[in-house]
Structure formats: C-alpha cells, structure tokens
C-alpha positions as CSV (number, residue, x, y, z in Angstrom):
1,X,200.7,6.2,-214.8
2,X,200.8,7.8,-211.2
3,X,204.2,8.2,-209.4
4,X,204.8,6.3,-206.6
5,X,206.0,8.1,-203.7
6,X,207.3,6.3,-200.8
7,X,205.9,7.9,-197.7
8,X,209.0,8.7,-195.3
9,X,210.8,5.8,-197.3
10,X,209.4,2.6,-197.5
11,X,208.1,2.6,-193.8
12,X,206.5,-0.7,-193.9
13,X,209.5,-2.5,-194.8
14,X,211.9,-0.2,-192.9
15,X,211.9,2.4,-189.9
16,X,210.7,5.6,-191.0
17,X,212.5,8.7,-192.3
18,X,215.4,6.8,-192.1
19,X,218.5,6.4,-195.0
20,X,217.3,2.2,-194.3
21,X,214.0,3.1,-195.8
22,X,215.1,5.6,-198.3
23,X,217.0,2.6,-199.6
24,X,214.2,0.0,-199.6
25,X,212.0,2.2,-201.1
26,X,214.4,2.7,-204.1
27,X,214.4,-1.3,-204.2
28,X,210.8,-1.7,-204.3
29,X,210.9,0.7,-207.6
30,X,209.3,4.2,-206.1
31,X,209.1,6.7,-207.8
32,X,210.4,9.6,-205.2
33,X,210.6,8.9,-201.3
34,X,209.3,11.1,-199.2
35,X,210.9,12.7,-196.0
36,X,210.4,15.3,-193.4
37,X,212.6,17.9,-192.4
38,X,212.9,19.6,-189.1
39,X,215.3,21.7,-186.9
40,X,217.7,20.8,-183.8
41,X,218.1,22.9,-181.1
42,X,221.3,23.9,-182.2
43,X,220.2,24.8,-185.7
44,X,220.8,21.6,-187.8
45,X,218.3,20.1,-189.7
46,X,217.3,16.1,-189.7
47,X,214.9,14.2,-191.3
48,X,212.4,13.1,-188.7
49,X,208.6,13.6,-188.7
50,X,207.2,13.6,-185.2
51,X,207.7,17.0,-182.7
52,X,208.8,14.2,-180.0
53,X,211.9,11.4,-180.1
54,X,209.5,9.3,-178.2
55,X,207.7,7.1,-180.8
56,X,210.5,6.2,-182.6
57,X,213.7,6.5,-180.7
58,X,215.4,5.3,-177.4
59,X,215.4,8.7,-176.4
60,X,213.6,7.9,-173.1
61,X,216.3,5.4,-172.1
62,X,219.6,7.4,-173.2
63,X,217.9,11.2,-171.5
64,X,215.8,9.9,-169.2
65,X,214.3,13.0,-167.1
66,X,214.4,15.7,-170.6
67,X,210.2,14.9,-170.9
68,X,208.7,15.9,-173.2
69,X,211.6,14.6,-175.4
70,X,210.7,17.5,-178.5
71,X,213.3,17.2,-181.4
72,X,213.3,20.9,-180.6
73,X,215.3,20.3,-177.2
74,X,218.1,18.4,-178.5
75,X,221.0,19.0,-180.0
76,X,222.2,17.5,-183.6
77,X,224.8,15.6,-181.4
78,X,222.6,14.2,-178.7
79,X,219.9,13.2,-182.0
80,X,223.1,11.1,-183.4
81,X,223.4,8.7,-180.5
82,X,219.7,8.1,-180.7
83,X,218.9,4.3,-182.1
84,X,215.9,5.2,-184.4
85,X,215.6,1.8,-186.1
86,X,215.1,-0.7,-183.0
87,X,211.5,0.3,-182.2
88,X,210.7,-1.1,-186.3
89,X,211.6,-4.2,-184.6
90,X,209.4,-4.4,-181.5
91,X,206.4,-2.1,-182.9
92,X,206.1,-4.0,-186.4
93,X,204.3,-1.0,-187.3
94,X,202.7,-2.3,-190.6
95,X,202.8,-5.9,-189.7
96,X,205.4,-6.8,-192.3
97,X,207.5,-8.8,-190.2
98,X,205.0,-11.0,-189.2
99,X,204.5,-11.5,-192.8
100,X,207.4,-12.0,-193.4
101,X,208.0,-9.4,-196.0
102,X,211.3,-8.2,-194.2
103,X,214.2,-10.7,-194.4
104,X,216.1,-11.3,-191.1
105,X,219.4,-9.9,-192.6
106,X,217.4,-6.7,-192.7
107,X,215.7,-6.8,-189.5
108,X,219.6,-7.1,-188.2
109,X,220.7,-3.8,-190.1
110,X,217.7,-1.8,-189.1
111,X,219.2,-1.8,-185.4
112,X,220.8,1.2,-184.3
113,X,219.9,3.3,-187.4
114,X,220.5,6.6,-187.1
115,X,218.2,9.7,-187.6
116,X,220.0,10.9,-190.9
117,X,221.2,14.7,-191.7
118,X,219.2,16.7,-194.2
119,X,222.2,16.5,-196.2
120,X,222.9,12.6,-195.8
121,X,219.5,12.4,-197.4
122,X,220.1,14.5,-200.1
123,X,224.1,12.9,-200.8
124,X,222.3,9.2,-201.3
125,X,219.5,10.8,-203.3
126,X,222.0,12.5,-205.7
127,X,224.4,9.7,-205.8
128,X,222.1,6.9,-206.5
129,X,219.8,9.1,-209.0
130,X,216.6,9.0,-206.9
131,X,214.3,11.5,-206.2
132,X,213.5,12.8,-202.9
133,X,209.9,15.2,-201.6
134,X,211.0,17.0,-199.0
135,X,208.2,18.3,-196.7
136,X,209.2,21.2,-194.5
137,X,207.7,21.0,-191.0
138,X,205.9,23.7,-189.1
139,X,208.6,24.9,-186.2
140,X,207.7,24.6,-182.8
141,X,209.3,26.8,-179.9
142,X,211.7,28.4,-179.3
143,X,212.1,28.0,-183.1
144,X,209.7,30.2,-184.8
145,X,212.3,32.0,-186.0
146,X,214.3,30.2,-187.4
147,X,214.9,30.5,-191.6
148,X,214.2,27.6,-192.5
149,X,213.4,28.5,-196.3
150,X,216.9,29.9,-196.6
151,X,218.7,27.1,-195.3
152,X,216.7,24.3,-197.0
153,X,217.9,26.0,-200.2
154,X,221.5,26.3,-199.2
155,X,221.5,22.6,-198.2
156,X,220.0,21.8,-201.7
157,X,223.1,23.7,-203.2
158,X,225.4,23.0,-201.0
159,X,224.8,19.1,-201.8
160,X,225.1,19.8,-205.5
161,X,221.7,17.8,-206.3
162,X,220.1,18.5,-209.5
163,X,216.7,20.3,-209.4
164,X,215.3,17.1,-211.3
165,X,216.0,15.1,-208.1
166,X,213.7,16.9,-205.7
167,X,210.8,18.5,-204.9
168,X,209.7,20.7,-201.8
169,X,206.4,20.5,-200.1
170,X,204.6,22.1,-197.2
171,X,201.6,22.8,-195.0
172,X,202.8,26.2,-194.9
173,X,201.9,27.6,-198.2
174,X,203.9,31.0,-197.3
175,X,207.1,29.1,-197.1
176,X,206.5,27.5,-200.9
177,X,205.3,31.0,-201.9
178,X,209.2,32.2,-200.2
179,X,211.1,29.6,-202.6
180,X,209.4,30.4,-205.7
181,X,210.4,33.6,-205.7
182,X,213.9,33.2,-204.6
183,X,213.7,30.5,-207.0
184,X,211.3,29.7,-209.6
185,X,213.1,26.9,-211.3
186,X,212.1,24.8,-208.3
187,X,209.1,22.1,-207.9
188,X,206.9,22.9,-205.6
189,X,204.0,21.0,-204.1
190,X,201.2,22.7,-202.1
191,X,200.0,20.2,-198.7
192,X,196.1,20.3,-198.3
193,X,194.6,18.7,-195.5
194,X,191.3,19.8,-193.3
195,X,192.2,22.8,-192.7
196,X,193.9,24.3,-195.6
197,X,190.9,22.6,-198.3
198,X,188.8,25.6,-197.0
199,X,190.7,28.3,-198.4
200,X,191.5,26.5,-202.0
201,X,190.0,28.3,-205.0
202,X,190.2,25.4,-207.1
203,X,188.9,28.1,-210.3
204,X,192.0,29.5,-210.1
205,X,194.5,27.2,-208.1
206,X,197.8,29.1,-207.2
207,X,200.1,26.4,-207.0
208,X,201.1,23.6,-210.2
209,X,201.1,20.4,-208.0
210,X,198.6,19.8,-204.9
211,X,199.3,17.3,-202.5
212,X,196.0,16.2,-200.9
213,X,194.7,13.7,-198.3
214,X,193.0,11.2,-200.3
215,X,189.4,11.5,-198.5
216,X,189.2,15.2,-199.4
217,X,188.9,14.9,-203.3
218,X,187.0,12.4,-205.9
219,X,187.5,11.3,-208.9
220,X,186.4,13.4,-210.9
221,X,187.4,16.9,-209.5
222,X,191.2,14.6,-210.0
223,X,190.5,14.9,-213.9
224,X,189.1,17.9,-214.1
225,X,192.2,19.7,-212.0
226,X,194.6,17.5,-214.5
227,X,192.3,19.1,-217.7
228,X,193.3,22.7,-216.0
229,X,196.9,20.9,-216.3
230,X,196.8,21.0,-212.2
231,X,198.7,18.2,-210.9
232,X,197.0,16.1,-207.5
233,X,199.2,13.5,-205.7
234,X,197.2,11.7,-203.1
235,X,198.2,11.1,-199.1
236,X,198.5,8.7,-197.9
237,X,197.1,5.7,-200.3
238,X,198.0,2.3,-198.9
239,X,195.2,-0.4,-199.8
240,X,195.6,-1.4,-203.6
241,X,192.2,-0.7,-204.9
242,X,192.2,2.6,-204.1
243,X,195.5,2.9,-205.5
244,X,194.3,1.7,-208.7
245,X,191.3,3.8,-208.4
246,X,192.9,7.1,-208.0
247,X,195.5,6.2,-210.5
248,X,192.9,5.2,-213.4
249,X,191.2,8.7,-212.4
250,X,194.3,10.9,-213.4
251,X,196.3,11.0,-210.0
252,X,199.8,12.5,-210.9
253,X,201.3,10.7,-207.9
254,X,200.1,8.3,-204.8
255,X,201.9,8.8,-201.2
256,X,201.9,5.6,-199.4
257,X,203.4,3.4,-197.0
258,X,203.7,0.4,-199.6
259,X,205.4,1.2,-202.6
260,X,206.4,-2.6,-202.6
261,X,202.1,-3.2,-203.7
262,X,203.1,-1.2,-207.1
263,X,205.8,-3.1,-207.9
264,X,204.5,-4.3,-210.8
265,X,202.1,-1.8,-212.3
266,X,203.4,-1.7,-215.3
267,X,201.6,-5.1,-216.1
268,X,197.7,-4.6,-215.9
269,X,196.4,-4.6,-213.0
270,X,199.1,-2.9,-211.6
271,X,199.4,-3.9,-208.5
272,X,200.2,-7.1,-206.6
C-alpha cells in the first residue's frame, strides 16, 4: 500500500508548512508530512516554501515598503511576528471551508500561526512519533553560500530524532549526493520534475527513492522501477482515482494535499 505523504502538512485542512498542518495531517492518518526548508537572512532556517512572505503572510502590512518581501531579506525575528495562518482563512485555498471540512474551533486556532523553526518541526515530529520529508530549497541571493547540507544535519542531531523519522529530499541532486557521503545511513529521496527527467538514466538510477511529478511517469515504467527495487513516490496526487491508480501500479508513496481522501484505504476501495 503507498504511503501517504501530506504535502506541506495537511494544506487543505490547515495553512501550509505550518506546525497547525503538521498536526492535522497526523490526524487524518498520513503517513509522513512533508515540509520545506529554507534560510533567514540571518542564517536560521524555517519551514516555509515560497521565495516571498507575500502569499501566505501579513508581511505586506507589518513591513510595508521591504518589496519584494523574499524570505531571504528577513531576519528569523522579523519572520516570528509574521501571522502565517490568517490568509488560510480569507483564501480558502482548497475550498475546505466552504465544505465545511474544517470545524470553526479550528478555523479560530489557525489565526496568528506562526512560520515554525526547522527545529520546532523536527521536536513535534520526534515527540509525537511521526515522520517528516524534509525538502531542501534551492538558495536564492545573497545566499548561495550558505551550507546548508551541514546545518540541516546538525539540526537533525541536535534535535535527537531518530533516522526512522525522516527523510531528506531535493531538486538539487548534489546536495543529496553531499549527505550520503557524510552519512549514508540516511533516506534520501531524489526530486524529478521537467527539468531534471532529462538527465535520469532510469537503466541504472543513482538514487533508491525518486520523487516524481505524477504527469512525468506511467504505470508501468512505476512497476518496472519497483522490480529494479527503485522506489517512485508521486507529486502532487490530489484527485482519488488517480490516487488509487498510481497506488494499484506499485507507487511507494503519493504526495498530496488531501491525506484526509486516504483515510480509509485500508478498506477496499481505499479511498473516501
């Protein structure tokens, strides 16, 4: 049966990447949740996806004049003042609340969420035994520099999480190649999209676990990689047939935005 991984948390139920959605997801019974990891100006690192506060934040209203707003310009400090869950409530990104699929008590909680810490994500991962993806973002100036590799990996210790808990992912296939040699006890999962599905040998795959966008693959180059004992999780997988689909094909893992549509595959059909 193919893992569900919660795409930065449950982000249809919750605002994204945040420690709100890392919990619904682990309500909803996923798998993993999935997060992205980037760098403050100041050198701390957050979980947030986007190179701008904009989409998600009040950052326009608290630093007005600081356009274009880049994640890169602000300091860990200045990113903990942000609210990062209020726009879940005006955007309804997904359309749940309309639906009513979130409950009012939690629409209530979701304001003035904060964008968490690499290692607040990690500390609730470890202490409520979940399992976290942890996607390391490309850098953008005046951070190209920066070692990121290094000081994922001292986060990782420093938060004492068992290596069972996580994994690490990455467009950057250098950085992935960096970790398993420092460390080769540790899972890591090769991102494929456009431009990287060029340069795959899929004769001779490098990497154990490929994390692929869903339109780039077909079912049966899924089950032949899983014969060569090559693991494929899917991005990002959100309507249930095609969950299904990929799953009955020999997907290790689907990456979607509703984990709460697999809540009860383990009664055929799977899905709700």
């Amino acid at each position: 049966m193919a893992l569900i991984i919660a795409h930065r948390g449950a982000r249809s139920l919750a605002p994204e990447n945040t420690l709100a959605a890392a919990r619904k997801a682990l309500a909803v019974g996923a798998d993993l949740w999935e997060t992205d990891v980037m760098v403050t100006r100041d050198g701390e690192l957050i979980l947030f996806h986007d190179d701008s506060l904009v989409r998600t934040t009040d950052v326009k209203d608290r630093f007005p004049g600081r356009d274009p707003w880049r994640v890169a310009m602000f300091t860990l400090d200045e990113i903990r003042v942000l609210d990062a869950g209020s726009w879940f409530l005006e955007d309804d990104p997904f359309g749940m609340i309309v639906a009513e699929a979130v409950t009012g008590e939690e629409l209530s909680g979701y304001k003035g969420e904060r964008i968490p810490t690499l290692a607040e994500g990690l500390h609730f991962t470890r202490d409520v035994g979940f399992r976290v993806n942890l996607e390391l973002k490309r850098l953008s100036t005046p951070l190209g520099d920066f070692p990121l590799v290094e000081r994922v990996l001292k986060a990782i210790d420093d938060a004492g999480i068992g290596y069972e808990h996580f994994v690490v992912s990455s467009f950057n296939h250098e950085w992935l190649r960096d970790i398993r040699a420092r460390n080769p006890s540790l899972e890591i999962q090769a991102l494929v999209s456009y431009a990287e599905i060029r340069s795959l040998d899929w004769e001779n795959p490098e990497f154990a676990t490929y994390n692929l966008r869903s339109t780039l693959i077909d079912e049966a180059r899924i089950q032949a990689m899983r014969e060569k004992g090559i693991a494929i999780n899917l991005f990002t997988v959100n309507e249930a047939d095609e969950m299904l689909r990929f799953a009955k094909a020999g997907a290790a893992g689907l990456i979607t935005d509703f984990p709460q549509r697999a809540e009860n595959r383990d009664t055929p059909p799977f899905l709700r």
